[in-house]
N, C-alpha and C positions, 0 to 999 in steps of 0.2 A: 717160120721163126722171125717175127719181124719187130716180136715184142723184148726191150733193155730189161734188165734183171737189175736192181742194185748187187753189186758183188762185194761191197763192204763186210768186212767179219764183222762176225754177231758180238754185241758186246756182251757183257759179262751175265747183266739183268737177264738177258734176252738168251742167252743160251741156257742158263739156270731154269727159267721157264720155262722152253723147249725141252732141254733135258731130263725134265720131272715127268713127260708126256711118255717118253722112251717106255717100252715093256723092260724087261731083262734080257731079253736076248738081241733087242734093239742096240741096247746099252753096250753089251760086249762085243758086237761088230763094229758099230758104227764111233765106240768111243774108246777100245781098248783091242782093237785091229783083229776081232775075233775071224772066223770063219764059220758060215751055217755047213752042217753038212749036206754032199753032194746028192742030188735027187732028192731033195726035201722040202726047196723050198719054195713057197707059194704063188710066186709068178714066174717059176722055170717054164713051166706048159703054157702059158697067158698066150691067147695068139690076138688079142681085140686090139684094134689100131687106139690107140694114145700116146700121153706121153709118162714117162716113168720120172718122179723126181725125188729129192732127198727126203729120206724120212723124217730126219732131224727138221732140216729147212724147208724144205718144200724147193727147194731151185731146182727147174726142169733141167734132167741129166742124158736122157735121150731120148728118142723117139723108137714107136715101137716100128715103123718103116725100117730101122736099122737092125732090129733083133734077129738072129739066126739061130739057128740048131747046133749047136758045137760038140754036143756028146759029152761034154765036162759034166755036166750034173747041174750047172749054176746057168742064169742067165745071161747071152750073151751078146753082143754089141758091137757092129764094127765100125760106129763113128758117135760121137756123143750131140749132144743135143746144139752146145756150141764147146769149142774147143775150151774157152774160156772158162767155161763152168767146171773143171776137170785139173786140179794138181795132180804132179807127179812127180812121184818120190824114188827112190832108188831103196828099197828094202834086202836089205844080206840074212835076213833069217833065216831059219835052217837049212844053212848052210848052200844058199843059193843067191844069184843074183837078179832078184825080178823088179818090176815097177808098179809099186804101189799105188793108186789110184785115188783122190779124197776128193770131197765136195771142195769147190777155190769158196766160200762162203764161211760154211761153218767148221770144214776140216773133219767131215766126217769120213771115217774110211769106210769105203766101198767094194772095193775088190784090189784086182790088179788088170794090169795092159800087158798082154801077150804080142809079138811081128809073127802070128802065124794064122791069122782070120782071112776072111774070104777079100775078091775085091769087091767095091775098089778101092780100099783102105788096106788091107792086108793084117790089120790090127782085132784084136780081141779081147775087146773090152767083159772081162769077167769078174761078172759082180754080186753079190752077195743079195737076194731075195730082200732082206729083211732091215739091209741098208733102204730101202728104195719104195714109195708107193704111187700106184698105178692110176692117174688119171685117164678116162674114157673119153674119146674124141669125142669132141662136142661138150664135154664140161668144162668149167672153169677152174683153171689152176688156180692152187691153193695159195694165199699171200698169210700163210704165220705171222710174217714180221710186221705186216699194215706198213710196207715201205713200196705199195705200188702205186 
């Protein structure tokens, strides 16, 4: 991880474009805090070393050195790619108290952060398949924005 990210939010132009790229089911995780359902989605099994980044923006969100087996159904994570790259919200919906998880770029929702993951974090980064796509070590990360 040696390589700066611009972490500026997307401006308006530039999310409007990105956001036209979105499927629907993209759309409703990653823009209207949906959730895929559990064991369904396409990179829960991925076991190929890369890195995993936002689907919206493309900013690397973790590496797959960090992935673990959690039994949840989603894929799981117990340190993100830089801490930086990673808001966190305090979500009360149904009726619980958890933290919510978003790209710090473009504010896409991702999953939530669980205090119950392996060490040496302890933390359980659980995220949504469909927030997220899979670059193969050895390729090059994707720059959406032509801001590298």
């Amino acid at each position: 991880m040696t390589a700066t990210f611009d972490l500026r939010p997307l401006s308006a132009a530039e999310r409007d474009r990105l956001v036209a790229t979105l499927s629907d089911e993209e759309k409703a995780v990653l823009l209207h805090e949906g959730t895929e359902p559990p064991f369904c989605g396409g990179l829960l099994d991925n076991k190929q070393d890369g890195t995993y980044t936002c689907a919206l923006c493309a900013l690397p969100l973790f590496e797959a050195t960090a992935k673990f087996e959690s039994g949840t159904g989603w894929p799981s994570f117990f340190a993100p790619y830089a801490a930086e790259h990673i808001a966190e919200i305090t979500d009360r919906s149904y009726g619980m108290v958890r933290t919510e998880i978003r790209c710090r770029r473009c504010d896409g929702h991702l999953g939530h952060v669980f205090p119950d993951g392996p060490k040496p974090t302890g933390l359980r980064y659980c995220l949504n398949s469909v927030a997220l796509h899979f670059v193969p070590a050895g390729e090059t990360l994707p720059d959406k924005l032509g801001r590298s």
